[in-house]
VMD Tcl script that draws the C-alpha trace (Angstrom):
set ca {
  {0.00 0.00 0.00}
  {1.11 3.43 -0.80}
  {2.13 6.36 1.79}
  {-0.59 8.16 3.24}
  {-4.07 7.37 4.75}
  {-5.52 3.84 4.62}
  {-8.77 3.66 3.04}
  {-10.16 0.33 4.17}
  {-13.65 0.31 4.47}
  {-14.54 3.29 1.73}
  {-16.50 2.83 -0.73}
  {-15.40 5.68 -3.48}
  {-17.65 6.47 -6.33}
  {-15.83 8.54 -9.24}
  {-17.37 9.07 -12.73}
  {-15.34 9.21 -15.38}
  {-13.25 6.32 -14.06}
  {-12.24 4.97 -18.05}
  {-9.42 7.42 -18.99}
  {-7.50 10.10 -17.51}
  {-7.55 11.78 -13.86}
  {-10.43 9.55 -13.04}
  {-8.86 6.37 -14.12}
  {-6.26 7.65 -12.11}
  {-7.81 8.46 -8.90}
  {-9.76 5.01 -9.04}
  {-6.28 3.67 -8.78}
  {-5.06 5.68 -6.25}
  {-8.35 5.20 -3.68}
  {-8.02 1.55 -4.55}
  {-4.23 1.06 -3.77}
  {-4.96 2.55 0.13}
  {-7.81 0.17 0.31}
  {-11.34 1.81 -1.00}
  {-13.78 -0.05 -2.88}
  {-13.65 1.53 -5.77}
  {-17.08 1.80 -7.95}
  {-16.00 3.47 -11.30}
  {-18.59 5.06 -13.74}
  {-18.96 6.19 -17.24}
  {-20.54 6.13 -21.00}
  {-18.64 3.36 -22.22}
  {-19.03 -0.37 -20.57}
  {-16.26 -2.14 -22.16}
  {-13.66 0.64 -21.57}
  {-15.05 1.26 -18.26}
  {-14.78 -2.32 -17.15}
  {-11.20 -3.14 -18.56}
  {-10.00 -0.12 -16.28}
  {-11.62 -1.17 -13.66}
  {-10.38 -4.40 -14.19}
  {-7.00 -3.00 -14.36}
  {-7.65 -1.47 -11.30}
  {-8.18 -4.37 -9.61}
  {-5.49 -6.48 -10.91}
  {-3.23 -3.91 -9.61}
  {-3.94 -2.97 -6.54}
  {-5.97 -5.88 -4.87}
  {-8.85 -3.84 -4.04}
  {-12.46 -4.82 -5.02}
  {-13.56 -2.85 -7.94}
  {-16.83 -2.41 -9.90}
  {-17.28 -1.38 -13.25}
  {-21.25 0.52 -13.73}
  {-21.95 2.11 -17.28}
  {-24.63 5.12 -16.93}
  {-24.81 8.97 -18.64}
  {-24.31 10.81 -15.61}
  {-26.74 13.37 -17.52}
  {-29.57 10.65 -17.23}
  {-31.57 10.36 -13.97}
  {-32.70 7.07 -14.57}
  {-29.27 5.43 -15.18}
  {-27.31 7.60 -12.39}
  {-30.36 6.20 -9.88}
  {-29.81 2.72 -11.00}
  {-26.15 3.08 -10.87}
  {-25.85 4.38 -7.18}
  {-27.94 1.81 -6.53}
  {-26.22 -0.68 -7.82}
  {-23.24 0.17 -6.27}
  {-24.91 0.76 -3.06}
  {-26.37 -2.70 -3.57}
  {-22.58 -4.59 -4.13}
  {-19.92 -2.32 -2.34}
  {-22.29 -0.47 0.41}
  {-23.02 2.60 0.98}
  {-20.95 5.19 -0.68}
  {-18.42 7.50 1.47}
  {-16.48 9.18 -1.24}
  {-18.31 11.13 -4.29}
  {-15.94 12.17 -6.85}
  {-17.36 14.37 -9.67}
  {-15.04 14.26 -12.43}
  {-17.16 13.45 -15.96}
  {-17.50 16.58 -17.99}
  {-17.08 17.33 -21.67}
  {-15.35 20.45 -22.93}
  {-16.26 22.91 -25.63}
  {-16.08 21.28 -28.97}
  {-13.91 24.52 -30.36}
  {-12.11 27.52 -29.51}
  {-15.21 29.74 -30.18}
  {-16.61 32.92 -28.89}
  {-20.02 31.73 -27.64}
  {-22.51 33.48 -30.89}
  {-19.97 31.32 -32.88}
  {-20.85 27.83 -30.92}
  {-22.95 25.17 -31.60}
  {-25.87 25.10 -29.43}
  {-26.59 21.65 -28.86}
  {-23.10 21.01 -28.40}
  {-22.64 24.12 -25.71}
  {-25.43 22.64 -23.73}
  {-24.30 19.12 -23.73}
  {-21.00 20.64 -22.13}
  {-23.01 22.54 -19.37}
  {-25.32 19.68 -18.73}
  {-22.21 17.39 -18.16}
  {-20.66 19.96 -15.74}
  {-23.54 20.61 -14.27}
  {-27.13 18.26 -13.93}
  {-24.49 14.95 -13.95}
  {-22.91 16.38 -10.64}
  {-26.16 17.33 -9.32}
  {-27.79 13.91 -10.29}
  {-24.94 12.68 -8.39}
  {-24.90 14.16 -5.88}
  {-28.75 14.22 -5.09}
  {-28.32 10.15 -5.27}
  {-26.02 9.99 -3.19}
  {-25.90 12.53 -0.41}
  {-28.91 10.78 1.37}
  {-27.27 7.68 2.25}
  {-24.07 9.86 3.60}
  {-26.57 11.71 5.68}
  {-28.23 8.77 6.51}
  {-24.37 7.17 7.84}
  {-23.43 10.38 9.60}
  {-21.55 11.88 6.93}
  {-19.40 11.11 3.38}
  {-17.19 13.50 1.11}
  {-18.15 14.79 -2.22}
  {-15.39 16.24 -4.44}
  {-15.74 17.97 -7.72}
  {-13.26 18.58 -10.11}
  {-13.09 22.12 -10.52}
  {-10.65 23.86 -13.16}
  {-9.01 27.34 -13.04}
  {-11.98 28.29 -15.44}
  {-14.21 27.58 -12.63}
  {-13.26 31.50 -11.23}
  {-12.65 33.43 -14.58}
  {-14.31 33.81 -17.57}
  {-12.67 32.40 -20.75}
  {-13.47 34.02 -24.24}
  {-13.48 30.16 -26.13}
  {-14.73 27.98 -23.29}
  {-17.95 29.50 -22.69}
  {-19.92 26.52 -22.08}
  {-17.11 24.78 -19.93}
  {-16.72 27.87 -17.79}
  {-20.13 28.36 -17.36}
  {-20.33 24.43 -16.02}
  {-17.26 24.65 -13.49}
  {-18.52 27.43 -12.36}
  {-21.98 26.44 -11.62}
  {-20.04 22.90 -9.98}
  {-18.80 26.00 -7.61}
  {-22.05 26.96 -6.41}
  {-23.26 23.36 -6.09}
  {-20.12 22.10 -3.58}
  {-21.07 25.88 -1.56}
  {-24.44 24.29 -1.44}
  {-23.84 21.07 -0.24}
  {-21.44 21.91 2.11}
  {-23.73 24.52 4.00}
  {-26.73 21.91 3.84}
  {-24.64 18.78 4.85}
  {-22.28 20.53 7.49}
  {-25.05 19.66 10.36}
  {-25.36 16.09 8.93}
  {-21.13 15.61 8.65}
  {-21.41 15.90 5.07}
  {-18.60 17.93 3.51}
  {-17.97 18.91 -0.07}
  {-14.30 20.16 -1.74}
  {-13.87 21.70 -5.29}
  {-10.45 20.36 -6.75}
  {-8.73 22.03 -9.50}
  {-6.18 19.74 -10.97}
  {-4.06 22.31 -13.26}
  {-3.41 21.08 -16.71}
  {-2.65 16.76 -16.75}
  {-1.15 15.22 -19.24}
  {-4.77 13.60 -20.89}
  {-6.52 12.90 -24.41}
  {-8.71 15.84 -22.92}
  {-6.33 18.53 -22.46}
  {-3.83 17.47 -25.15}
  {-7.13 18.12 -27.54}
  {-7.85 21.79 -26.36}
  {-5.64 24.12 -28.72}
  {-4.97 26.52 -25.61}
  {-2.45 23.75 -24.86}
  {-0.47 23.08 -27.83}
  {3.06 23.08 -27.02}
  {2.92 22.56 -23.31}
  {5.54 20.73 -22.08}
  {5.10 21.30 -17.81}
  {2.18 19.30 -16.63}
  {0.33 18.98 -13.15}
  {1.81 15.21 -12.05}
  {-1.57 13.24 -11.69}
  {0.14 11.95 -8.48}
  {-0.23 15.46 -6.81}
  {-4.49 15.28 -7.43}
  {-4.37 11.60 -6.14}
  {-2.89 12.77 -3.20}
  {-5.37 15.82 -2.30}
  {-8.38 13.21 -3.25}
  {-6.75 11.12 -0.56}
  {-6.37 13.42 2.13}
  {-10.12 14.85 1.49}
  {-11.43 11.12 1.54}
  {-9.48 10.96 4.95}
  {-11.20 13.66 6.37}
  {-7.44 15.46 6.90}
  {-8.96 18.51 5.03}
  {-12.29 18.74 6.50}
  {-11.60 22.43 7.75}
  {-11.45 23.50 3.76}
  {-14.97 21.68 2.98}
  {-16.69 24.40 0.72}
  {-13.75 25.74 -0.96}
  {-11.44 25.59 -3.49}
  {-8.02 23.65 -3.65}
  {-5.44 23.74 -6.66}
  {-3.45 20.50 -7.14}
  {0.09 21.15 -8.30}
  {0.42 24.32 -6.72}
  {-1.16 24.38 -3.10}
  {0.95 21.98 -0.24}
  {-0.95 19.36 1.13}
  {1.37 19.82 4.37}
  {0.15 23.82 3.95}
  {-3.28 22.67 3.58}
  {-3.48 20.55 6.57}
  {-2.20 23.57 8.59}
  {-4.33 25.82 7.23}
  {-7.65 27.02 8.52}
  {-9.34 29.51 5.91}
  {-11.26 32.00 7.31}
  {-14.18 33.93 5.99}
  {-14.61 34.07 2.39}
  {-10.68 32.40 1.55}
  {-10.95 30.26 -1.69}
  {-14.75 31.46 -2.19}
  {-16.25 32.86 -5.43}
  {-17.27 36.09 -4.41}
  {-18.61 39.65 -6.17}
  {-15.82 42.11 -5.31}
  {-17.16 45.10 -4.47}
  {-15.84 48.40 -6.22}
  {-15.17 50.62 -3.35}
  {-15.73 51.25 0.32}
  {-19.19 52.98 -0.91}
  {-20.17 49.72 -2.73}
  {-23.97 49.12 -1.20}
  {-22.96 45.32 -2.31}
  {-20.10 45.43 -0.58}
}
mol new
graphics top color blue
foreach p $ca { graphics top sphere $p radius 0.5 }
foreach p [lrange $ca 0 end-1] q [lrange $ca 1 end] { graphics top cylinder $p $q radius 0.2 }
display resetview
């Protein structure tokens, strides 16, 4: 088993658990012990990973197909892993698609833009809304959403993406102040730029050549599902470039690592 907490006895639910930072962190909750239900479009993808997962770290693993944009399937899937691993501890919200093209917004597709917002947005919600009763039901679980620098700025050719991280924002706020009483906490992750099919596909990164290591959003997944960042539950954490030691030390106060309107001066009524 890996440095770091030991996970025996989670049961970890993250979607997009075929390819890239979520095939990643399903192998990283898995290797410290979690049961490790992974989720996505694609069944035989989905289930070689998880698989894969399984072979190599020991851990029991379970591979559930379902559009996290569809009610129906995201109820059946909790469900079902409810049903075979127990009830869920971890959440963590990382399907999404991204804009199909570098586009000011009049220039997008429409169907396309809302398919991107309705993956950022109704899948974590559907998610979420399955879920969170059983952790309130237990005494408490962890949700985590995969947030993106986008989630706090506006971006000229990613209107539908940072419209969707931005709403995933507001919903983590929301849980968090709803689920505090019932020891329900809720963390938006930002995990830079990883090396994926995803970001390698967005022209705003050709050329890169420094990448957030995947290792570094494992390890803040980790420490949330541990409860050793409990104290930031409602805010926002950047992989790559905040310390998980600095973290752990840290209490934020106030509005720290909130979306917030600034106000314009000392005579701002909103203020």
């Amino acid at each position: 088993m890996p440095e770091g907490p030991d996970l025996s006895g989670l049961v970890a639910l993250v979607t997009g658990a075929s390819t890239g930072i979520g095939r990643r962190l399903a192998e990283g909750l898995a290797a410290r012990g979690a049961a490790v239900a992974g989720l996505a479009r694609g069944a035989d993808r989905l289930t070689a990973a998880m698989a894969e997962v399984a072979a190599a770290t020991g851990a029991r693993t379970l591979a559930v197909a379902a559009d996290v944009t569809d009610r129906a399937a995201v109820d059946a899937a909790v469900g079902r892993v409810t049903g075979e691993l127990g009830p869920v501890g971890l959440l963590v919200n990382n399907a999404g698609l991204i804009d199909a093209a570098e586009v000011p917004l009049w220039e997008a597709d429409p169907d396309q833009w809302w398919q991107v917002v309705e993956s950022q947005v109704r899948g974590p919600f559907l998610l979420a809304r399955a879920v969170l009763p059983g952790m309130v039901a237990a005494g408490g679980g962890r949700v985590v959403g995969l947030a993106s620098g986008i989630s706090t700025r506006a971006n000229p050719h990613y209107s539908a993406y940072s419209a969707g991280k931005t709403a995933q924002v507001r919903i983590t706020e929301s849980i968090d102040l709803a689920g505090a009483a019932h020891g329900v906490r809720a963390f938006d992750l930002a995990p830079g730029v990883v090396d994926t099919a995803m970001t390698r596909a967005m022209p705003m990164h050709a050329g890169r050549t420094e990448w957030t290591r995947p290792e570094d959003v494992v390890d803040l997944v980790v420490a949330m599902a541990a409860g050793e960042l409990d104290h930031w539950s409602g805010r926002f954490v950047r992989a790559g470039v905040d310390d998980l030691a600095t973290l752990r030390a840290t209490t934020p106060e106030g509005d720290a690592r909130r979306l917030r309107l600034r106000p314009y001066g000392d005579g701002d009524p909103l203020g």
